[in-house]
C-alpha positions in Angstrom: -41.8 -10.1 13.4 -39.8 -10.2 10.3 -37.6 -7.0 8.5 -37.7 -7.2 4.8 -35.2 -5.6 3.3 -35.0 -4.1 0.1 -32.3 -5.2 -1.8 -30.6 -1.8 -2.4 -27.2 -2.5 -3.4 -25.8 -0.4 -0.2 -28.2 -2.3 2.2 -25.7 -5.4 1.3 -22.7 -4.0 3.3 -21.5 -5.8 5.7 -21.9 -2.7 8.6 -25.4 -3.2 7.5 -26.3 -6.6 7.7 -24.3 -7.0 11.1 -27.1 -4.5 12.4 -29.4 -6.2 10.9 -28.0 -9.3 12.7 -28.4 -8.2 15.7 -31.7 -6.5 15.9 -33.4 -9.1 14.4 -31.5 -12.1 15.0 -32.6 -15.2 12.6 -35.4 -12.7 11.2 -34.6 -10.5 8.4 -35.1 -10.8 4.4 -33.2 -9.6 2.3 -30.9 -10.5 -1.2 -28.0 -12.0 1.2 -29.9 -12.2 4.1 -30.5 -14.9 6.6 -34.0 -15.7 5.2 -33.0 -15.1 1.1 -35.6 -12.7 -1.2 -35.3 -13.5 -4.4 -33.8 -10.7 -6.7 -36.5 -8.5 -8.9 -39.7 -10.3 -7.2 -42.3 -7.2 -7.5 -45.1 -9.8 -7.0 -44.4 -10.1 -3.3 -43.2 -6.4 -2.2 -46.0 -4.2 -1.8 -44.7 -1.5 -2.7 -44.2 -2.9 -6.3 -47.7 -4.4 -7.2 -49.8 -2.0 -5.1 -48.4 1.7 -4.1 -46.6 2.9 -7.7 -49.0 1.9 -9.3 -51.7 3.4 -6.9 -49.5 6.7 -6.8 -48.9 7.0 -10.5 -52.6 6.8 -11.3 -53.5 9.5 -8.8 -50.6 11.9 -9.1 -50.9 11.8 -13.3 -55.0 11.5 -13.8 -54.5 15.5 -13.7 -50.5 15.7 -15.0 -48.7 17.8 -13.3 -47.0 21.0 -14.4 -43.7 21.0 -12.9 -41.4 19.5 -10.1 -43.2 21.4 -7.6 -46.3 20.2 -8.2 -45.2 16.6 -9.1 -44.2 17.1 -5.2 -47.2 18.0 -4.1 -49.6 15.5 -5.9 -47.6 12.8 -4.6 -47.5 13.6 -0.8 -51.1 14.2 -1.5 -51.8 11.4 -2.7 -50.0 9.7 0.4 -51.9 11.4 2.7 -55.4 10.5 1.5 -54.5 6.7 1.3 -56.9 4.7 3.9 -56.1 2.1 6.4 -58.4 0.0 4.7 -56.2 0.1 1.4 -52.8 -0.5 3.2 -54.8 -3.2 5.4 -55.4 -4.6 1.9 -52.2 -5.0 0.3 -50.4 -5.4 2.7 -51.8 -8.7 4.6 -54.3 -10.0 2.1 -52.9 -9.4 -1.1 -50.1 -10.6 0.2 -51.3 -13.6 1.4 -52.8 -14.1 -1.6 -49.4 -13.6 -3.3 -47.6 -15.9 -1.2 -50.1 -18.9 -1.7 -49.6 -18.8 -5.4 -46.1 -18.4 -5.2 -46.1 -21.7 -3.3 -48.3 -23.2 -5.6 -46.4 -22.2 -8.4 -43.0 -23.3 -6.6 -41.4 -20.2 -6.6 -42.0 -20.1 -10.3 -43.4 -16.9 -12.4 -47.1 -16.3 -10.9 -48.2 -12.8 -11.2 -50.3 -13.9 -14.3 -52.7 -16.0 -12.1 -53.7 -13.5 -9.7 -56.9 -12.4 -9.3 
């Protein structure tokens, strides 16, 4: 098993990547990490090319009024996703993702999925 981190500038301190260290030892991700993500790469974090995008169409196909109901819509809209979905972006889409990333050797590829 692998932790991907996220990049957030305060997951780069040191305290924090010593934990990371030794929890997973050899097996993390991250912008300094041992393994390296690459900086702004929304094609391979799930979050990025499938949940905002998935959230924002739910939450604002009825906008909502205020804060409240912002709130609402979104942990809503959480609640009703499927397995099935997450199942889907997360290890085929993925996969998918990955393979043309290779193919294109780390090189812009978002434009050729399908």
């Amino acid at each position: 098993m692998y932790f991907q981190q996220d990049g957030a500038p305060a997951h780069n301190a040191i305290i924090v990547k010593n934990y990371l260290n030794e929890i997973f030892p050899n097996q993390w991700i991250g912008t300094h990490g041992v393994i390296p993500w690459p900086a702004r790469s929304p094609d391979l974090t799930p979050l990025d090319f499938f949940l905002w995008g998935h959230l924002k169409n739910v939450v604002y196909a009825d906008p909502p009024i205020n804060l409240q109901d912002l709130k609402i819509k979104i942990r809503l809209a959480c609640s009703n996703l499927r397995r099935e979905q997450i199942n889907a972006a997360t290890s085929t889409e993925l996969l998918k993702r990955l393979e043309s990333c290779l193919e294109h050797q780390g090189g812009n590829f978002e434009q050729f999925i399908r």
